[in-house]
Every structure is written in structure tokens, then in C-alpha cells.
N, C-alpha and C positions, 0 to 999 in steps of 0.2 A: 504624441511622444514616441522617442523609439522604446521598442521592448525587440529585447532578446528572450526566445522560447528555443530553454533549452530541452532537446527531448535525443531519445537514443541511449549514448554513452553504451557505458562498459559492463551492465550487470545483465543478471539473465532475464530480464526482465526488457531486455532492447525493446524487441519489436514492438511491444503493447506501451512502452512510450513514445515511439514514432508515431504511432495514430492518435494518441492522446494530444502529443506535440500539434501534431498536424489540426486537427481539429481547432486547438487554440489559435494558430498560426491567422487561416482565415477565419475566424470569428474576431479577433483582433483590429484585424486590416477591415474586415465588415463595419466595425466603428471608426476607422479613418484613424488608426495610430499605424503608424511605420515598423513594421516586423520583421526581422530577419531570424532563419530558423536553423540554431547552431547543434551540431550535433558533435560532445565532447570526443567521441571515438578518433573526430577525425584531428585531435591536436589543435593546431593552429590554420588548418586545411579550411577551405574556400566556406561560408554555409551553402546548405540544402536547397539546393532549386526546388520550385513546384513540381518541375515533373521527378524529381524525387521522393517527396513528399507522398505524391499522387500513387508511386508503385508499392510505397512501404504495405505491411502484409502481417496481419496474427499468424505468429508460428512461433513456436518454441528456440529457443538457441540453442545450437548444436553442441556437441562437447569440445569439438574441435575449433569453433565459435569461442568458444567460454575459455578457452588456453591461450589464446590470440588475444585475448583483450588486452591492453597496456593500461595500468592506472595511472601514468605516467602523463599519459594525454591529458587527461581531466586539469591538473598542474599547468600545463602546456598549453590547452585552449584559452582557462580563464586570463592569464597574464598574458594573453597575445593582443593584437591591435583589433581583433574578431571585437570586443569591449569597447572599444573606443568612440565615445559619442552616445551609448548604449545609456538610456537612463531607467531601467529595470530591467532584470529579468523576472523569465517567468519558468517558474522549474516543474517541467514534468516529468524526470527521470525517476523514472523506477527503480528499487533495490537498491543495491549496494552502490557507494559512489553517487550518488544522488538522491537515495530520502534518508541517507543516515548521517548526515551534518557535513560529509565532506565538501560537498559542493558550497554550502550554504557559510562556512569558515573562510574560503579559499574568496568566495564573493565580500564578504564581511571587510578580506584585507585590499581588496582591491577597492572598497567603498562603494559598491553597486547594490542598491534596495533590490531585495527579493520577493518572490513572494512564499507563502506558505509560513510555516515554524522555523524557527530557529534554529541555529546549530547545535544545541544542548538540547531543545526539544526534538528534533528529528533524532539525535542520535539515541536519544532515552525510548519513544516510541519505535524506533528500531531496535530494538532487543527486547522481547518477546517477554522476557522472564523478568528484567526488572518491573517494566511496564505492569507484569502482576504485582508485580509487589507493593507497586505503587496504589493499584487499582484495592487489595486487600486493606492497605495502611486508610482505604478513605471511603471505606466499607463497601467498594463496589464489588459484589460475586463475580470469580471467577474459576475455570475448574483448575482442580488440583495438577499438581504438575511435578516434574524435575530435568532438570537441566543436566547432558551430560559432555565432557569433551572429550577427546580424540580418543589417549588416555586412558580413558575407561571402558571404551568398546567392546573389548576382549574379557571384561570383570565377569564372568555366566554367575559369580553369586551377587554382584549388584544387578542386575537384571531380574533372579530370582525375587530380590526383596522388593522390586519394586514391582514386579506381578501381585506379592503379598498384598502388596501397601494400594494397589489401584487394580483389584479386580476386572474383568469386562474389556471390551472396546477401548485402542489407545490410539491418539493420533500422533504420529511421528512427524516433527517438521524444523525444517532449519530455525535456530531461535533468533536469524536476522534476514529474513529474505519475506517475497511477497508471491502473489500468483502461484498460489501452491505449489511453489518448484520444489521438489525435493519434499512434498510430501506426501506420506501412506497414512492410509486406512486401516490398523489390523484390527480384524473381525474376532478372529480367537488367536489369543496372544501364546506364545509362549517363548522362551527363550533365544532360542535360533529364527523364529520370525522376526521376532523383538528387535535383534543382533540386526538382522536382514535391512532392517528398515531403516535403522538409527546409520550406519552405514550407506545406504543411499540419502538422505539429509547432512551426513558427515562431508559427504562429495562438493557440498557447495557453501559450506561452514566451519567455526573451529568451536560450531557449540550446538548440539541438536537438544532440542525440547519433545521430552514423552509426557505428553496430556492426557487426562482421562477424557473419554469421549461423549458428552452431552445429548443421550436423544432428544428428538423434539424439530422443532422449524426454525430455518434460517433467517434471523433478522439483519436487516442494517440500517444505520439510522448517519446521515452526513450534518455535521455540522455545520453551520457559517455563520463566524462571529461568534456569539455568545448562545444563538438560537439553533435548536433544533430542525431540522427540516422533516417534511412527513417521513413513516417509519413504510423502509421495504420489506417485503417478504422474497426469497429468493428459494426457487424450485424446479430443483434441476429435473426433467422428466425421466433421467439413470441416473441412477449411483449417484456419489458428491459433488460439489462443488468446484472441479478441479480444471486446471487448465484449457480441454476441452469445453466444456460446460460455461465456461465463463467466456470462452471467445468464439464461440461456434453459433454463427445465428440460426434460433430456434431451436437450441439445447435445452433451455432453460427456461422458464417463463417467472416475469418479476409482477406483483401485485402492491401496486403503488397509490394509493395508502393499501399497507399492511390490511386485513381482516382480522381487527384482535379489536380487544373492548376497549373501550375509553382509557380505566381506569391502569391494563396491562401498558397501551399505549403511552400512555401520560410517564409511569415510570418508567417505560426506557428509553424516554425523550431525556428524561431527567437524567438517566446512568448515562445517558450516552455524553450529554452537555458536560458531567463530573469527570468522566473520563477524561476526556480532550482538554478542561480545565488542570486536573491532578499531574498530568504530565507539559502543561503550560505551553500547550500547540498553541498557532496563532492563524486569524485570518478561517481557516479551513479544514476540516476532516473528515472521513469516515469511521465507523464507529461500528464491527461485528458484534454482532450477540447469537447465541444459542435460545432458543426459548423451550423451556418444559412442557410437557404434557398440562402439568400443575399450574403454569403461567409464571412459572419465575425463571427471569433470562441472568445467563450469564455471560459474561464480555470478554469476548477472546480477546482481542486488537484492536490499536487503532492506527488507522492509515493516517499519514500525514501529506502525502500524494498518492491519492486513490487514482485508479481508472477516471479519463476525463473525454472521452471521445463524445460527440453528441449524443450517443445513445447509454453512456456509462451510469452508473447508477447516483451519483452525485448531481450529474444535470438532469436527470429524472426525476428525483426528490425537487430540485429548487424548481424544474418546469411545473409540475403540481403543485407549489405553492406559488406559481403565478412568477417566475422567473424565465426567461428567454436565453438558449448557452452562451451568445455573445455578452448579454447584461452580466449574467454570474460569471464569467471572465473580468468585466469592469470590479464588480463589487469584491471580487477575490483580491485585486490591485488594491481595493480601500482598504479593506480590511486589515492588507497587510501595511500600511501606512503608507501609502506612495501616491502621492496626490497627481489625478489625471488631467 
């Protein structure tokens, strides 16, 4: 079959969907389907040769990068002749314009099968703060929180009450972006750091989310289908989990299956399966948790285009339970109803 992989586009999260793309691209062609690899950046512009593919590069986007994007193009690729003859895509774009429904509406009216969730579920798991709400309405823990817009930035006595209201360690992060862009760590809060931080997440958003900050271990747990895949543990050897850490080989060390007991395991195989059910993902996910001292996790997010390079933490879970990344490329295709 042909498949279009689409990977790149216009969010800040570019780069780290070009090697996600890529990845898929020849594992794809590795089972004998016909691939071409479209990158919405370029409009209606030629696809991505291999030795394109081949240079793509983990690095942050620049600011100057991030002012130059057109959302215009994304409009502009799907309804080009780039589609034509195309009988799936396959969507690795990260962040805005392609994990939060845009993409997957614009393909809907064009009639080309996707894969991943849906345009109502991608945009719903793209907003940080419903997604709780959703996760509290179906008793899944999650930490406390508050959402602020532009608006309110300059409020020093709602910042004061929210010091009141969440003591300790807050995390500041745009409430619809991924790969920790635009977010901080404050260790000890106070007003003007507070301000500081909501401010750089405002840069890449029209809504930042102040979390309280969960000690304890990082779990993640991917879904496929209906089933759980083994549970990761992720450990950064400094600091958190950020940008660096996540794409820096040897940052970071993953323990795959997790080191937790049966019975902690079991449950947040279970939150993780609820989560991705509550918000009515399809085919695929990833699924953060915090895990306590105490052994009770709570669920930050969930990705609905996680990281998907060969060595991402998706095809790590399904390679431990006895999947190979070109296969969980095919089964991601069924899953999402698109007969190979």
C-alpha cells in the first residue's frame, strides 16, 4: 500500500518528528509498502528525499525558527496532489498542528485513513487541563493544578493565592505543547519566580498550567489497542526530564520493565489503559505517571504521538513484550482501522 509519513511541520517540536518520521519511513519500506515522507512545512513542496531524512538532527527550534512557521502550509500540503493515490497516512508530528486534531480534521475532509486518535481525541489529550478533568471525573489521580491565560500574568495577588493553595515545588508548562518546551522547575516558588516562569510557557501558548510538583519516579506506560505495554521507569542521571535528557544519548537511563512490585505495576497498567480509554484515543499512546514514595502514581498526560524513533520509549515497551519496530508500525496501521 502507499502510506504517506507525515513528520516535521510547524510546531516546536519539528526536529524530534523528523527522526520519529524517519524512522517510520524505512521500517515501513522494510515491509514492502510504498512510502513517501511529507513534511507539511514545505506546503505543497516536492517530499523529503532520503538524504534528507538521513541529516535530520535532535535540536531545539530556534525562536527565530518558531516566527517563520506558516500554519497556512499544513491547509496547503494536505489538499495538494502530494495525497493523491496516498491510501494512509501515518502521523508523526509533534505538538501543535499535528497531535492536536488539526491535522487529523483537514485528512478526515480529504477522506484519507489515519493513524493514531481522532480529531476530538487528539485535541482533547492536547490540552493538559481538560485531560485532568477528564482523568479526576473517572477517578484517575492526578496532581492539583490551575490553569492561567495571558491576562492574568501581571495578577501578583492571584499568584499569591495560589502559593497559598499549592505549597512546595510547582511545574510550569504550556497546557498544549509536548517535549518539555517551555517548561520550568521551581524549586522554591515565590511570586516573581512564579511570574518568571508562567511567562516563558506564555511564549509558546495562550494558556500555561502551574502543577504542583510530585516527588517520587518517573513512570511511563504506552499503550496499543486496548493493552498495556510493559511499564518504564525513566532516570535522568541530572536534573529532570527535559529536552536535553530526553534526546541527548546517555542522559538518561530507561528500565524497561520498570522495578516496582507486581501489584504497584498491575495498577498503573490499569490507570494508564483508563486514561487513554477516558479521553477515547485510538490505536496508540503513551501514558506519564509520577510515582510516590508510598507507591501511588499519578498521571500527568497522555501523548497521542509519543516519541517513535527506534529507540523511543513506545517501541521499547512493545520490543519487551516481543514486538519488532517495523511490526508495531504495521499493528499501529490495524489498530487504527486501515486494512494492510
Amino acid at each position: 500500500m502507499k502510506i504517506a509519513v507525515l513528520l516535521g511541520g510547524i510546531s516546536p517540536e519539528r526536529n524530534i518528528s523528523l527522526l520519529s518520521g524517519r524512522a517510520a519511513v524505512f521500517a515501513l519500506r522494510e515491509k514492502g509498502h510504498t512510502v513517501v515522507a511529507i513534511d507539511p512545512m514545505r506546503g505543497a513542496g516536492e517530499p523529503l528525499t532520503d538524504d534528507e531524512l538521513h541529516s535530520a538532527m535532535a535540536r531545539e527550534v530556534t525562536a527565530d525558527e518558531l516566527r517563520a512557521f506558516d500554519p497556512a502550509k499544513l491547509l496547503e500540503c494536505i489538499a495538494s496532489p502530494l495525497f493523491d493515490g496516498v491510501d494512509a497516512a501515518f502521523i508523526l508530528l509533534h505538538g501543535k498542528y499535528g497531535e492536536d486534531g488539526y491535522v487529523q480534521s483537514l485528512l478526515d475532509l480529504r477522506g484519507i485513513p489515519y493513524t493514531g486518535s481522532t480529531m476530538v481525541a487528539s485535541a482533547t489529550a492536547m490540552d493538559k487541563g481538560l485531560s485532568k478533568v477528564l482523568f479526576q471525573s473517572a477517578g484517575i489521580p492526578t496532581a492539583p493544578w490551575v490553569n492561567l491565560t495571558h491576562d492574568q500574568f501581571d495578577d501578583e495577588g492571584l499568584f499569591e493565592s495560589i502559593l497559598r493553595e499549592m505549597p512546595g515545588r510547582l511545574v510550569v508548562k504550556p497546557n498544549d505543547q509536548g517535549s518539555t518546551v517551555g517548561m520550568t522547575i521551581v524549586d522554591e516558588p515565590d511570586v516573581e519566580s512564579l511570574q518568571t516562569a508562567v511567562r516563558l510557557a506564555g511564549a509558546f501558548t495562550e494558556s500555561v498550567m502551574i502543577e504542583a510538583y510530585i516527588p517520587g519516579r518517573e513512570l511511563t506506560v504506552a499503550v496499543l489497542g486496548d493493552e498495556a505495554l510493559p511499564v518504564i521507569e525513566i532516570v535522568p542521571k541530572e536534573g529532570y526530564y527535559d529536552f536535553e535528557n530526553k534526546y541527548v544519548k546517555g542522559k538518561t537511563e530507561y528500565h524497561c520493565p520498570a522495578d516496582i512490585s507486581d501489584v504497584v505495576e498491575e495498577h498503573v497498567k490499569n490507570l494508564a489503559v483508563a486514561a487513554h480509554s477516558v479521553l477515547a484515543c485510538r490505536a496508540y499512546s503513551r501514558v506519564d505517571f509520577r510515582l510516590t514514595d508510598e507507591g501511588m502514581p499519578f498521571c500527568l498526560e497522555v501523548n497521542t504521538i509519543p516519541g517513535f524513533t527506534a529507540t523511543s520509549l513506545v517501541p521499547m515497551a512493545a520490543k519487551a513484550s516481543g514486538t519488532e519496530f517495523p511490526e508495531l508500525c504495521e499493528e499501529i496501521l490495524r489498530q487504527s482501522g486501515i486494512e494492510i
